[in-house]
LUMKENU-352229 format. One record per residue (C-alpha): y, z, x; chain; residue in one letter; residue number from 0. Coordinates in steps of 0.001 Angstrom, whole numbers, plus 500000, padded with zeros to 6 digits. Example, Ala and Ser with C-alpha at 12.3 -4.5 7.8 and 13.67 -1.06 7.14 Angstrom:
# residues 2
REC       Y       Z       X  unit  code  pos
REC  495500  507800  512300     A     a    0
REC  498940  507140  513670     A     s    1
***
This chain:
# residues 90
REC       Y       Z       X  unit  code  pos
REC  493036  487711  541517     A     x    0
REC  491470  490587  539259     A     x    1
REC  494376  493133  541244     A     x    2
REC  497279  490927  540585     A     x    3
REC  496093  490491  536798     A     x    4
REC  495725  494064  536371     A     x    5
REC  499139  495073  538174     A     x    6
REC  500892  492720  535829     A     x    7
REC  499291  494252  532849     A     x    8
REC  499377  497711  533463     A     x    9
REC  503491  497828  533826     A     x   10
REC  505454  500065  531578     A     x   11
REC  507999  498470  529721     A     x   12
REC  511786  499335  530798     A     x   13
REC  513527  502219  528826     A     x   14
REC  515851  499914  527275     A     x   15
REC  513170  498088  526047     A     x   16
REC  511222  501013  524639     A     x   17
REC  514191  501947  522896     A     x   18
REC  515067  499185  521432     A     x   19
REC  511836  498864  520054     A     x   20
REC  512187  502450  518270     A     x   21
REC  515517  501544  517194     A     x   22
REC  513810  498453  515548     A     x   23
REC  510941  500283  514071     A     x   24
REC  513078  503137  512532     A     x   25
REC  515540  500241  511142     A     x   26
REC  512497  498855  509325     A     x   27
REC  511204  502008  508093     A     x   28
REC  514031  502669  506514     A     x   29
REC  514489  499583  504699     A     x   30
REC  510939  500224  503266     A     x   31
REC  512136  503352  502284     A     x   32
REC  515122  502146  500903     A     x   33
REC  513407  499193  498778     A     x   34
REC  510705  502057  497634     A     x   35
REC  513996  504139  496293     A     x   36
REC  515319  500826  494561     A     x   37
REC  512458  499797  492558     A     x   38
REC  511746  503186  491415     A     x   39
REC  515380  503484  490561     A     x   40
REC  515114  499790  488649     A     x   41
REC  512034  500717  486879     A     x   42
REC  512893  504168  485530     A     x   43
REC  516559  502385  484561     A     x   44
REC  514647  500019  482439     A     x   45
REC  512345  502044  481137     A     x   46
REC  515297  504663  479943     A     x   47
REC  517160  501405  478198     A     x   48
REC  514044  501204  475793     A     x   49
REC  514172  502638  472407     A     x   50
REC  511956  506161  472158     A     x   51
REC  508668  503871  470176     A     x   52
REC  508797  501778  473161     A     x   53
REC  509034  503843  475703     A     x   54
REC  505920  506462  474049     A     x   55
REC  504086  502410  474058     A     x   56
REC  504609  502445  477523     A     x   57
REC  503439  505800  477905     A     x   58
REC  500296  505362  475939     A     x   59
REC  499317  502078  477406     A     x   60
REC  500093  503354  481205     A     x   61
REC  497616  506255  480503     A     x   62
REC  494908  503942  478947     A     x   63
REC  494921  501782  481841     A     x   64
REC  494593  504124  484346     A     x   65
REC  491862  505814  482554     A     x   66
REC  489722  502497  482251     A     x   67
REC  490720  501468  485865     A     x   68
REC  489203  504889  487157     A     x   69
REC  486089  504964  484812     A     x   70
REC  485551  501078  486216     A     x   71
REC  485275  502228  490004     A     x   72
REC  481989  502793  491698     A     x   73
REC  482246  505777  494268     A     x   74
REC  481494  504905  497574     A     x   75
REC  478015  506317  497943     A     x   76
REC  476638  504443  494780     A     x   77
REC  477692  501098  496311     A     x   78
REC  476051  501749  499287     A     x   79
REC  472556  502809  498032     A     x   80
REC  472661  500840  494711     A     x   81
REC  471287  497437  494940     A     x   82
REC  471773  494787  492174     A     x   83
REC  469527  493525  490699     A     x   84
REC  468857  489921  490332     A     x   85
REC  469074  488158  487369     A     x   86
REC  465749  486815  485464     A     x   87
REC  465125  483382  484542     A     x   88
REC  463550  482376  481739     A     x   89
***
């Protein structure tokens, strides 16, 4: 029983089938790629229709969030080794 369950198992798949898979999995890379090329397309389109204030706003306020998301993060080690510490009740 073991033998016929492992024969069954252990089968390649046909080349046809192989292929078609590929052919699948390439088709769907590529429409990731072309959705990635889209929205960046879209986003630097709207950001160009801005006046010039806005778009140094946008600036500004893209640079202050990425410097207070990356300040916020904890590096790997100090998560690891750094316990918290519970809170005191009074």
């Amino acid at each position: 029983m073991i033998l016929v369950s492992i024969g069954a198992f252990g089968q390649k798949q046909s080349k046809k089938v192989r292929q078609a898979q590929n052919k699948y999995e390439k088709s769907e890379e590529q429409k990731k790629k072309d959705y990635k090329n889209a929205k960046k397309k879209s986003n630097a389109h709207k950001f160009k229709i801005q006046s010039k204030k806005t778009q140094k706003r946008i600036k500004e306020s893209k640079k202050e969030a990425k410097r207070n998301n990356r300040a916020n993060k904890d590096n790997f080690i100090n998560r690891i080794f750094n316990k918290r510490k519970a809170k005191k009740r009074r």
